[in-house]
C-alpha positions in Angstrom: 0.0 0.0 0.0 1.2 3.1 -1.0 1.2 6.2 1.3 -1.1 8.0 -0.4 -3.5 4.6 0.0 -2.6 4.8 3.0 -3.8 8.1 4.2 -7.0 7.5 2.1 -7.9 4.5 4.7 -7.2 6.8 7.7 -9.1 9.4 6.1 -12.1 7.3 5.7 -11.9 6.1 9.3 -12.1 9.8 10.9 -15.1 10.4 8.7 -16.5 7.0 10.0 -15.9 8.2 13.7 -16.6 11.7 13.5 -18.7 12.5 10.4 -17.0 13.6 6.6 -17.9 17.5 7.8 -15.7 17.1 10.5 -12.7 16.2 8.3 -10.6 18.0 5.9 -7.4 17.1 4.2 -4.4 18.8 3.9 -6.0 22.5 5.3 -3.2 25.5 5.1 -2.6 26.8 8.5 -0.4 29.7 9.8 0.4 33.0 9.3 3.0 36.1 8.5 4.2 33.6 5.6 4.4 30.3 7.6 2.4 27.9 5.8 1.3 24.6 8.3 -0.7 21.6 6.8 -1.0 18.6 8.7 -2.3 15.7 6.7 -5.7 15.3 8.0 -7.5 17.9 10.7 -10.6 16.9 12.9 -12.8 19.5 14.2 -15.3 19.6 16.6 -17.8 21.3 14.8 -19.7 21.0 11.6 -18.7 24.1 10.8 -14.8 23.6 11.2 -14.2 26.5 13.3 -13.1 24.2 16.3 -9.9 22.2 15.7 -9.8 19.0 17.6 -7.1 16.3 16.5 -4.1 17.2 13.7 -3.2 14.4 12.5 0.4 13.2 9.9 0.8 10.5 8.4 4.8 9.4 9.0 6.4 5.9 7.6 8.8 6.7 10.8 11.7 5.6 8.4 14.5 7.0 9.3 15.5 9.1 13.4 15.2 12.2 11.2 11.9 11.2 9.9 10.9 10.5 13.7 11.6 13.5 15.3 10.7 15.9 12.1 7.3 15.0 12.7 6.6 14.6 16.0 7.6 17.9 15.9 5.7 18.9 13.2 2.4 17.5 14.7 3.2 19.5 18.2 3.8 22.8 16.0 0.1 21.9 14.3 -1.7 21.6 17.7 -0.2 24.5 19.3 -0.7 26.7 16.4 -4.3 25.6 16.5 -5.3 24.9 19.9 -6.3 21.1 19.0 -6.2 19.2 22.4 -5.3 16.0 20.6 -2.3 15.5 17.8 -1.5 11.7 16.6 1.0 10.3 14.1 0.2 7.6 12.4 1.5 4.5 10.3 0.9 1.5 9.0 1.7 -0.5 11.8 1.1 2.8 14.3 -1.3 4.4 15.6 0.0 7.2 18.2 -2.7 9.6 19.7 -1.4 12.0 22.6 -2.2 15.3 23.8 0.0 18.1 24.5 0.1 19.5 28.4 0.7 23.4 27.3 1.3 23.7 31.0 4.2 21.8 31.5 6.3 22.2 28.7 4.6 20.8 25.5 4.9 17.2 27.2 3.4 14.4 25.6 0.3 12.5 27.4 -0.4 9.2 25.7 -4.2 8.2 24.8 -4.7 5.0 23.8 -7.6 5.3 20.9 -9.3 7.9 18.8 -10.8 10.4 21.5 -14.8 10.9 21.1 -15.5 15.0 20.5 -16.1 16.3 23.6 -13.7 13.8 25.3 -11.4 15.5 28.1 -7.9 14.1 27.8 -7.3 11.9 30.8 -4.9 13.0 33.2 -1.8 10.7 34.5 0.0 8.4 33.1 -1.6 5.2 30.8 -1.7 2.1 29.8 0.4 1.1 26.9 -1.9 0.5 24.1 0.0 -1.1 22.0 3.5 -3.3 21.0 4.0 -0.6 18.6 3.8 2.3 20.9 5.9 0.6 22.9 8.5 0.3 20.1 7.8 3.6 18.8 8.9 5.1 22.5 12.0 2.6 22.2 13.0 4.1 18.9 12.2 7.4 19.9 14.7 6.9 22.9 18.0 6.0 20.5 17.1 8.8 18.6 17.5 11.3 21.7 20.3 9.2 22.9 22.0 9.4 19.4 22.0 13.4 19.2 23.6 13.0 22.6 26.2 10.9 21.1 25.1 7.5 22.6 25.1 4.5 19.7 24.6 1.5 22.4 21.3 1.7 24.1 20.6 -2.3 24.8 23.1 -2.7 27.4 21.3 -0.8 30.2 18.1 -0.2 29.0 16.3 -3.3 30.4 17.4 -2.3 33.6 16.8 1.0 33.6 13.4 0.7 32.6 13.6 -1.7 35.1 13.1 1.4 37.3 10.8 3.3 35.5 8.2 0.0 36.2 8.7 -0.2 40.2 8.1 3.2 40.2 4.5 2.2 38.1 4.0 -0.3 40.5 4.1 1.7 43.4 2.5 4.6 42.1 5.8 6.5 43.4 6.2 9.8 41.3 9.7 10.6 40.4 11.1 14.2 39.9 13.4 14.1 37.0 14.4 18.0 37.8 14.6 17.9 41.7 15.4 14.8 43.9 15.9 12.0 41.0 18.8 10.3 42.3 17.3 9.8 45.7 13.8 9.1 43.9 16.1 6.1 42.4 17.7 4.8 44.9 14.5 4.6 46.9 13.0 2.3 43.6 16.2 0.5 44.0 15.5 -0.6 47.4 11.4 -1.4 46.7 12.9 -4.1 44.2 15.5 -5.5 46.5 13.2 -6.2 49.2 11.2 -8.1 46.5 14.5 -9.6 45.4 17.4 -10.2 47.5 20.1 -10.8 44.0 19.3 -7.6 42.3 22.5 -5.2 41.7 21.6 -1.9 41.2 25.5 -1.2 40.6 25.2 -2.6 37.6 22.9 0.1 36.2 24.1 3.8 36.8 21.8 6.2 37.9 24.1 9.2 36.5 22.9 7.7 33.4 21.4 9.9 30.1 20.0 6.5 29.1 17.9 6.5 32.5 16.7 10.0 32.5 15.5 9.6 28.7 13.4 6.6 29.7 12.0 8.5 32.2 11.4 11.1 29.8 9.8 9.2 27.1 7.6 7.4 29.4 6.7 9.3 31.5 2.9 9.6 30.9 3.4 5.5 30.4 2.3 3.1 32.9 3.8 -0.1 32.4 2.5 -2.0 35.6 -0.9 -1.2 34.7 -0.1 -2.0 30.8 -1.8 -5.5 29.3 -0.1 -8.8 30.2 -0.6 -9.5 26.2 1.3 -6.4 25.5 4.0 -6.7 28.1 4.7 -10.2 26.7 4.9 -9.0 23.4 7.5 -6.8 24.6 9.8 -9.3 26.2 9.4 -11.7 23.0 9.2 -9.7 20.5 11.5 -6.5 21.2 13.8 -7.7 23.8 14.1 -11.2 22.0 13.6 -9.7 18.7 15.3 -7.1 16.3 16.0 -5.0 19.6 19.4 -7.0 20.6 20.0 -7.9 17.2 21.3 -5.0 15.9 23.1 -4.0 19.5 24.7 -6.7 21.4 24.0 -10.0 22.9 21.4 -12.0 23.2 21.8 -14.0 27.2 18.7 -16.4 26.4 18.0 -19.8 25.0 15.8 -19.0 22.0 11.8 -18.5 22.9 10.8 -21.5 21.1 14.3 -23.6 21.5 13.7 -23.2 25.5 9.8 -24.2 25.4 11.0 -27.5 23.7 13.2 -28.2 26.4 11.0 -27.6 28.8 8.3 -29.6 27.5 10.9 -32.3 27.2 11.5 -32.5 30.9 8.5 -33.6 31.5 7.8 -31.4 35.1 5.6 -32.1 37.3 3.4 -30.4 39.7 6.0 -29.6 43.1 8.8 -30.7 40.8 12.4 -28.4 41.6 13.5 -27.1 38.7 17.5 -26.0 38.5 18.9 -23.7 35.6 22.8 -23.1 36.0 23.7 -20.6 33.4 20.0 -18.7 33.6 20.9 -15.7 31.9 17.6 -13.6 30.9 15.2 -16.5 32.2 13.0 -17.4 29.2 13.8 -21.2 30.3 13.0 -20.8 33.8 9.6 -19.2 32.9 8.8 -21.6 30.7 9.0 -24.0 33.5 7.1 -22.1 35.6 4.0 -22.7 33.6 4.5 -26.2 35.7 6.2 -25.4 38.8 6.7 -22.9 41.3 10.0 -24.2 42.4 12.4 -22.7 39.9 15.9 -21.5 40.8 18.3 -20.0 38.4 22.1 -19.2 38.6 24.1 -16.4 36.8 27.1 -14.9 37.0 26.3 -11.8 35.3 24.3 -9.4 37.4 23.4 -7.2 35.0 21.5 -10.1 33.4 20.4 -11.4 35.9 18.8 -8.1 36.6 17.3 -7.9 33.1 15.9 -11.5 34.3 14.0 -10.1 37.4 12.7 -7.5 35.3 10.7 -10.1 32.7 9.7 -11.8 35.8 8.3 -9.0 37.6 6.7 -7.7 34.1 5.4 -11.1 33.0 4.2 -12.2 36.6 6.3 -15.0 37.4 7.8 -16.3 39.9 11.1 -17.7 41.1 14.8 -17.9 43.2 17.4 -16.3 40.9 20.6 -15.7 42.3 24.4 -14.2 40.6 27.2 -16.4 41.1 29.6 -18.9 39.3 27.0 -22.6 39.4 31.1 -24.1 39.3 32.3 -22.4 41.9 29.2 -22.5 44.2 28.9 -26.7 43.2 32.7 -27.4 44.0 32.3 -25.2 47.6 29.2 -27.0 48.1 30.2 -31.1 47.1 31.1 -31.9 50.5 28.1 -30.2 52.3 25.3 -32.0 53.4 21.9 -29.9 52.5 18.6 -30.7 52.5 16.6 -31.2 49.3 15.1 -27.7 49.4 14.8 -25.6 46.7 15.2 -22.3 48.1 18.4 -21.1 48.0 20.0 -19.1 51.3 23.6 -18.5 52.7 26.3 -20.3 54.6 25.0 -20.1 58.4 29.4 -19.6 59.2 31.1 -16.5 59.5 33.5 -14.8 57.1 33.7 -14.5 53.6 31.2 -17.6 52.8 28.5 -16.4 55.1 27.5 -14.0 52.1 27.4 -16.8 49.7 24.4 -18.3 48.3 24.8 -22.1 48.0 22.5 -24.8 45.8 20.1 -27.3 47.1 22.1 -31.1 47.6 19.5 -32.3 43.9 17.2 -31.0 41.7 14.3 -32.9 40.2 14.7 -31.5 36.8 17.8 -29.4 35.2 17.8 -27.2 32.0 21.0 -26.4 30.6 22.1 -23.9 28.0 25.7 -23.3 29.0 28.1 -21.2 28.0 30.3 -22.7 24.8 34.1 -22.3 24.4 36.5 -21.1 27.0 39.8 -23.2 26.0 41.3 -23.5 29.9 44.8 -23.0 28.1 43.8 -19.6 26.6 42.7 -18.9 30.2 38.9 -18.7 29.0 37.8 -22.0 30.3 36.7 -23.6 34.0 39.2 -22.1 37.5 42.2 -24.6 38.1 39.8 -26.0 40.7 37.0 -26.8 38.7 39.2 -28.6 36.7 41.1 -30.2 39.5 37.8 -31.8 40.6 37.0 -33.1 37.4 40.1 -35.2 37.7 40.2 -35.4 33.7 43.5 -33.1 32.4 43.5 -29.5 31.4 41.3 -29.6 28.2 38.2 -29.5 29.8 36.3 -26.9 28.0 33.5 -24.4 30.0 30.7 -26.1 28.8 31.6 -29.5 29.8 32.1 -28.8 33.5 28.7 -26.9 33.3 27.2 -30.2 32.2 29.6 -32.4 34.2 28.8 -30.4 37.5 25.2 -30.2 36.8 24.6 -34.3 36.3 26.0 -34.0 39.8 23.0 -32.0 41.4 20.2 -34.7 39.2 18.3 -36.3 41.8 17.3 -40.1 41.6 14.4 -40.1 39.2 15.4 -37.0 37.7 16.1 -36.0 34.1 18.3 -33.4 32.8 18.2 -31.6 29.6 21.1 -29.7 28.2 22.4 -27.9 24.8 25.7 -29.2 23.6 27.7 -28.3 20.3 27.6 -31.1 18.8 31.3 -32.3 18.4 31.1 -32.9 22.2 29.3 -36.1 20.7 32.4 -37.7 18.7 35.8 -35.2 19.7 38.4 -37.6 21.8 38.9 -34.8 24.0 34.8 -35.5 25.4 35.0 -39.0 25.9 35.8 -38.7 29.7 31.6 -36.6 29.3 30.1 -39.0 27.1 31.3 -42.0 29.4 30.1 -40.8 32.4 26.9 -39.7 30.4 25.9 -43.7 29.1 27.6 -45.3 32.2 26.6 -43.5 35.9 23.1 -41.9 34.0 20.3 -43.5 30.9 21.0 -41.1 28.0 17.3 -41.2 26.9 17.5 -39.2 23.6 19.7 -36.9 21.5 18.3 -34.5 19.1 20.9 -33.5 16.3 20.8 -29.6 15.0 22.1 -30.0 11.8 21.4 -26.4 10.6 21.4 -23.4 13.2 18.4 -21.4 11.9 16.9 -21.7 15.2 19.6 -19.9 17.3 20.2 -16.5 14.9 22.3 -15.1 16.8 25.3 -17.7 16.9 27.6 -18.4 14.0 25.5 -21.2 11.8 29.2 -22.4 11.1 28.7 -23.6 14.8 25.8 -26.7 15.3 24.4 -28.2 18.4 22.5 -30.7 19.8 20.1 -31.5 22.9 20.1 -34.7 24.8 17.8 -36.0 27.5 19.9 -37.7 30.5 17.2 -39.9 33.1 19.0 -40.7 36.2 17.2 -44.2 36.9 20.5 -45.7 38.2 21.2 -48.1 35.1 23.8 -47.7 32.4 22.6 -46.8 28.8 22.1 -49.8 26.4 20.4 -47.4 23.5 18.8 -44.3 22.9 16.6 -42.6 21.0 18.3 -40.4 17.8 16.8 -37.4 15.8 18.4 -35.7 13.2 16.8 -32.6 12.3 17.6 -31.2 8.9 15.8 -28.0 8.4 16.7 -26.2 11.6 12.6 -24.9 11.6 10.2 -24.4 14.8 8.0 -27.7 13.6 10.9 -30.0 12.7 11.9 -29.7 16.1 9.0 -30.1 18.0 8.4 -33.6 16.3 11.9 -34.5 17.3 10.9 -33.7 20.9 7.8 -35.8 20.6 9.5 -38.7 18.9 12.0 -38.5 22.0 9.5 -38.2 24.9 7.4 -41.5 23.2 10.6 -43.4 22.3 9.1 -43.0 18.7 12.7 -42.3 17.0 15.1 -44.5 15.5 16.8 -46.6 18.6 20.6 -46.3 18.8 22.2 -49.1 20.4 25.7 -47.8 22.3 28.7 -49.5 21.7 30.7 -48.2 24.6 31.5 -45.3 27.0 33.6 -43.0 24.8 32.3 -44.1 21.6 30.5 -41.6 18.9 26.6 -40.3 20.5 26.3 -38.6 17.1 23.2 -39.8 15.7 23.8 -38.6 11.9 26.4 -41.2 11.9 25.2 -43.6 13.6 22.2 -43.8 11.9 24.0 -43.3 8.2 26.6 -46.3 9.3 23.7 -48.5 10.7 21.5 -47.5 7.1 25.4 -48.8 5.2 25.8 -51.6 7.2 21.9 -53.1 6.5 22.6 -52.2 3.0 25.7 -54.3 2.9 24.1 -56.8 5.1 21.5 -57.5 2.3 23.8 -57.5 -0.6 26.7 -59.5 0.8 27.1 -62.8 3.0 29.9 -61.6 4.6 31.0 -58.4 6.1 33.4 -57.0 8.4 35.1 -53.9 9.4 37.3 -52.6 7.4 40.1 -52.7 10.4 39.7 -56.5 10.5 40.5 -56.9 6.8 43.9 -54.2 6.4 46.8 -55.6 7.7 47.5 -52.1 9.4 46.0 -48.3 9.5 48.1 -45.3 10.4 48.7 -41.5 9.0 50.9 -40.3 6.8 54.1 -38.1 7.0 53.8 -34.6 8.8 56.1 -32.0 6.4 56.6 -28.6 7.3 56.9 -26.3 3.9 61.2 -26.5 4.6 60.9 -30.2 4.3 59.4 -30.7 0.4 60.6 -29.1 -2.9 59.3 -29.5 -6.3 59.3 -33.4 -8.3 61.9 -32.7 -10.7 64.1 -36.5 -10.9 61.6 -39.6 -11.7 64.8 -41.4 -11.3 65.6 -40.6 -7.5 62.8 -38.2 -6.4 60.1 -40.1 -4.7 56.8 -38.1 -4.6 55.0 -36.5 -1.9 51.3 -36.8 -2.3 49.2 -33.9 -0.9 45.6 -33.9 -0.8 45.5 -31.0 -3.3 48.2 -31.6 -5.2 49.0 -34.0 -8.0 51.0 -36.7 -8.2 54.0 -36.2 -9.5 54.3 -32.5 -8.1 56.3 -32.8 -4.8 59.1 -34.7 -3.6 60.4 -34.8 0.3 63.3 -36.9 2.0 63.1 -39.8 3.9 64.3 -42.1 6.9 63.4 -44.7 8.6 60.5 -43.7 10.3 58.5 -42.2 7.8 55.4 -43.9 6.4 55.5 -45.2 2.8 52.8 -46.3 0.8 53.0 -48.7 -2.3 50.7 -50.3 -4.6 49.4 -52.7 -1.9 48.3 -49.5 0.0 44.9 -47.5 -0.1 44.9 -44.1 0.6 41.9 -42.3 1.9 41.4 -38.1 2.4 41.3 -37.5 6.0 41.4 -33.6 6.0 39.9 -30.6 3.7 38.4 -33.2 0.9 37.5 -36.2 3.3 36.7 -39.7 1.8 39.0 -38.7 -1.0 40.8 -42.4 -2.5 43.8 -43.3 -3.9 45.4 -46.3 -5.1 49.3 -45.8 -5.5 51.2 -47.4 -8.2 54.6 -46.8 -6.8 56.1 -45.8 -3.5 54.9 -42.3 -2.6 55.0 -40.5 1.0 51.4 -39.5 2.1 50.7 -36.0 3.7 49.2 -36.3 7.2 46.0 -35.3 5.6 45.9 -39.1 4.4 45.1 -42.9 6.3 47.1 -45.6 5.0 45.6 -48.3 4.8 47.8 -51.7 3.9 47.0 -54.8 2.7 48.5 -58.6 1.4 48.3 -58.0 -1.7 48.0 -55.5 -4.4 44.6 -56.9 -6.0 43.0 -56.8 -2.1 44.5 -52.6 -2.0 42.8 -51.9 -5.5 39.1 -53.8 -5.2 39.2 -52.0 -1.7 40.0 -49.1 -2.7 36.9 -49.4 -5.8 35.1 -50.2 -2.9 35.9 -47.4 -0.9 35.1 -45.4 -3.8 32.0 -46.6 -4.3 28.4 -45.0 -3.2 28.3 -47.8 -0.3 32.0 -47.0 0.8 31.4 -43.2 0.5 28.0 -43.3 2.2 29.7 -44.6 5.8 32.7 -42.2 5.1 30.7 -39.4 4.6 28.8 -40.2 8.1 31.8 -39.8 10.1 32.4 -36.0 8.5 33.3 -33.7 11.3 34.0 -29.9 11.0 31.6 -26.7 9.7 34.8 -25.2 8.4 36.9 -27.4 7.9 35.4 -30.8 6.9 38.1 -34.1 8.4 37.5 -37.9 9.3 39.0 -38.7 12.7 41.9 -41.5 11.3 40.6 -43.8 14.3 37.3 -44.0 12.5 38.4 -45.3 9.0 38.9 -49.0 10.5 34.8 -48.3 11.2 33.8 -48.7 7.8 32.6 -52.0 7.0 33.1 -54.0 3.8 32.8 -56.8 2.1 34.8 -60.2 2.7 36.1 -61.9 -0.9 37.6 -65.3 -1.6 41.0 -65.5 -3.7 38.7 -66.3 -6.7 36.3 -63.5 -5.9 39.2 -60.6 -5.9 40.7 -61.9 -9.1 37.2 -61.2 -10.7 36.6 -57.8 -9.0 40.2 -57.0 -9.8 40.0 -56.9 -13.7 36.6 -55.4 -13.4 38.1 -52.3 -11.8 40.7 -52.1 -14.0 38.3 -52.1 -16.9 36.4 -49.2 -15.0 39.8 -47.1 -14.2 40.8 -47.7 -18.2 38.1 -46.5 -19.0 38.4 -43.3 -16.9 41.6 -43.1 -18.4 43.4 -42.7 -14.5 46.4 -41.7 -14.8 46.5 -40.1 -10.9 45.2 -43.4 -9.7 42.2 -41.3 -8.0 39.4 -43.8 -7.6 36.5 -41.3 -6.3 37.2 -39.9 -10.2 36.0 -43.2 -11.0 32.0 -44.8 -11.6 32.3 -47.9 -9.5 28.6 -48.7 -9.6 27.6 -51.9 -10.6 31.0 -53.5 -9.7 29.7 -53.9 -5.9 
């Protein structure tokens, strides 16, 4: 709809309300030369002698476009003596009046006023989401003149304030006593709740005194509930904190899932380590009362009270390090209660909160990353009590320490990237995971539309840990594909029933990835079907290892066919480097396979002659050189590439772990059986005309 459409609609809905002789379009106002015309003008007569409501139709664009007529409506009503001016949109409708008395200050009303109406004095509801976004966008744009850029960092909190002082009906001079006025609020919401920091939000702050400035004929306590959740949804979890920092939730419809899939119960204590803004902890109050979050940044934890207070929920929230207060607290003896209070000793501690002994049901989205040896990653005595070396990464402790808080019966559910589910350095996690706890179910984020603010290089998972006191024999997989709202929420349902594929595990440390378990288990039925005998691929080669690391010092260019022997990168072809060798380095020869490991993984080659394979390669040797080249057609082929291509690891950088090649299974052949395969290969590579002995250049299919 065009603008012009636009204002023909609004036109037609004054003349609805208040009768077509009431409204006129576009009338010239103003004197000595100063020509005013405000897009539509309402009278209160017949006779249009009476202005009423001066209306402008603004697309609110731009902060320029904003402010030029806001302005530009206050000029039309005080140049006319209209008691009611209103900009309007296509997604706004913004009706006020202007108090002449004090300043040309704006008084909100929330519809289109009936002739004769007297504006309402005191502040009002909200109306709307858009007002409320409108006054958000109105507040950068006063912030920007003053030089501010970053709004989002304090503004939750700050308005924070401006709602206790709604709630208690307290009236706050912004030109006399305002800092003591604020403290005061500080002090209503801390006896309300005993975590909030008021440090973290200054009251010598432009930010705070513009929020009290643009809202201050607002009333957010006495706004709608429907309203006030569209603003914690939609602005704070929305565009708001996209375009200006950080977002400290689980995703609204990421954290309902988890939620629904631990399955609470009425009574039920609900633990959240890393709570950051709340949205899970809210979500589980729609169950339970007893909800306690943890998290180390006040200022977030602040913003959390805030949605609580404004939402209506309820809840123990308290700022401190879940790893530090866990360790301190592993060798007290507390009761089951939820409700967390302080140390009854005396010093330091006696200011600490501490953590009920177990929790019924725990939601986890921790913080990712931290490398311990960049001196990002869990204290030395985190890591100490884990007892499992220095590589322990942040999120793992958060996961480790919280399995340690499950009660008997209980069930915690937790976000994890997903390489947590096949790297080496997590097998000490996924052991204790299938051995002390039932891993009920793993759902497998393949793409990361659902969590827009982290890199989509970077994919997750959930999984579903029951603590029924038996070791994990199988579990239920999902892999969800399309990274949408709906694929997800049938993955939780297929988990909660058991209604996925089952996953049988194979041991402690073992891969939990279900995209390749499930892709080997689809191979391995395949090969089942088509061949009598099968066996992993380790079991046939007479040896798998890696190939020769080089530095760029250690290989030169082939030159000498007669002494150089060549040094096969992944990228490179065959006859294009050369290195030394000794005794220790790995060769391969025509008996060898070579599979791509790193960069362009499941890559296969067959040498004819001795060559020195990068690091990026496995060697895989053989008896003889017709088992190396039907193995390596084999490898080649769609049933060889299909269980190579399950193991993939890496959004950057796509690599096979080398102790995963001897997982591929294949065939078993009798003497007579290779011979045959053998000169069909051959026929296939002829005509292929492979000269660089690259089998994946090769069709294999029908051979197998």
């Amino acid at each position: 709809m065009t603008e012009h459409e636009a204002l023909i609609e609004v036109q037609r809905a004054l003349e609805e309300k208040y009768g077509a002789s009431r409204v006129i379009r576009e009338p010239a106002l103003g004197e000595s030369g100063i020509s005013l015309r405000p897009d539509l003008l309402v009278f209160k007569d017949e006779e249009r002698t009476i202005p009423f409501l001066a209306i402008e139709y603004s697309s609110l664009s731009t902060p320029h476009r904003r402010t030029e007529d806001i302005e530009q409506v206050r000029r039309y009503v005080e140049k006319t003596g209209a008691p009611f001016g209103a900009i309007v949109s296509e997604d706004l409708l913004y009706i006020f009046r202007i108090d002449q008395n004090d300043e040309l200050i704006e008084v909100p009303v929330s519809e289109y006023p009936d002739i004769g109406d007297e504006p309402s004095a005191g502040p009002q509801p909200i109306g709307s989401h858009e007002i409320f976004e409108f006054l958000v966008a109105r507040i950068r744009d006063q912030l920007r003149v003053r030089g501010h850029q970053q709004v989002s960092k304090e503004f939750a909190q700050q308005l924070y304030r401006k709602y206790e002082a709604d709630r208690e009906s307290f009236t706050v001079d912004i030109k006399g006593s305002f800092e003591k006025d604020i403290v005061s609020l500080d002090e209503s919401i801390q006896q309300r709740h005993e975590s909030y920091a008021p440090d973290e939000a200054p009251i010598d702050s432009h930010v705070l005194r513009t929020v009290f400035s643009v809202f201050s004929n607002y009333d957010l306590a006495s706004t709608s509930l429907d309203i006030r959740r569209k603003i914690v949804d939609e602005t704070f979890m929305g565009d708001f904190f996209d375009r200006e920092g950080e977002k400290f939730t689980t995703p609204p419809e990421v954290a309902k899932r988890l939620v629904e899939l631990l399955d609470i119960a009425d009574g039920d204590s609900v633990l959240d380590p890393a709570s950051g803004w709340g949205y899970t902890l809210r979500a589980a109050n729609e169950y339970t009362d007893e909800v306690v979050g943890v998290e180390l940044n006040r200022g977030v934890n602040n913003t959390a009270l805030f949605f609580n207070d404004l939402l209506g929920k309820s809840g123990t929230y308290v700022t401190a390090d879940f790893l530090e207060m866990a360790l301190r607290e592993d060798s007290q003896a507390l009761n089951k209660s939820t409700t967390l209070s302080t140390f009854a000793g005396d010093g330091e501690d006696s200011t600490r909160p501490h953590l009920a002994a177990e929790f019924d049901r725990i939601v986890l989205d921790p913080p990712f990353g931290g490398r311990p040896e960049l001196g990002g990653g869990p204290s030395e005595e985190v890591l100490e009590y884990i007892d499992e070396g220095k590589r322990v990464q942040l999120h793992e402790a958060f996961l480790s320490l919280a399995l340690d808080r499950l009660a008997d019966g209980g069930r915690l559910v937790a976000i994890v990237p997903t390489i947590s589910l096949v790297a080496v350095r997590s097998a000490w996690l996924r052991k204790k995971v299938v051995q002390d706890y039932n891993l009920r179910g793993i759902i497998e984020l393949s793409d990361a539309k659902l969590f827009p603010y982290l890199d989509s290089r970077f994919s997750l998972s959930v999984i579903v840990v029951d603590n029924h006191g038996e070791p994990t024999n199988e579990f239920t997989g999902v892999v969800c594909d399309e990274g949408s709202e709906d694929e997800l929420s049938q993955a939780v349902a297929q988990v909660k029933n058991n209604e996925g594929q089952r996953i049988p595990v194979k041991g402690g440390s073992e891969s939990l990835l279900p995209s390749e378990l499930l892709g080997m288990e689809e191979a391995q039925r395949a090969l089942h079907d088509r061949f009598d005998n099968v066996a992993p691929l380790e079991e046939v080669a007479t040896q798998i290892e890696g190939g020769a690391r080089r530095s760029g010092e250690e290989v030169e260019p082939y030159e000498d066919p007669s002494s150089d022997i060549s040094y096969l990168k992944l990228s490179a072809d065959l006859y294009e480097w050369t290195t030394r060798i000794n005794d220790d380095t790995p060769v391969a020869d025509s008996t060898d396979v070579l599979i791509g490991l790193k960069g362009t993984p499941g890559k296969v080659y067959h040498p004819g002659e001795k060559v020195v394979a990068s690091s990026n390669w496995a060697i895989i040797r053989f008896d003889s050189e017709a088992e190396a080249a039907v193995y390596a057609a084999y490898l080649a082929s769609q049933m060889g590439q299909q269980q190579i291509e399950s193991m993939g690891r890496g959004a950057t950088i796509q690599y096979i772990p080398l102790r995963r090649v001897g997982d591929v299974i294949v065939p078993l052949y009798s003497d007579s059986e290779l011979k045959d395969l053998v000169e069909e290969v051959q026929k296939r590579r002829d005509e292929y005309h492979d000269e660089q002995r690259d089998y994946t250049a090769v069709d294999f299919e029908g051979v197998f």
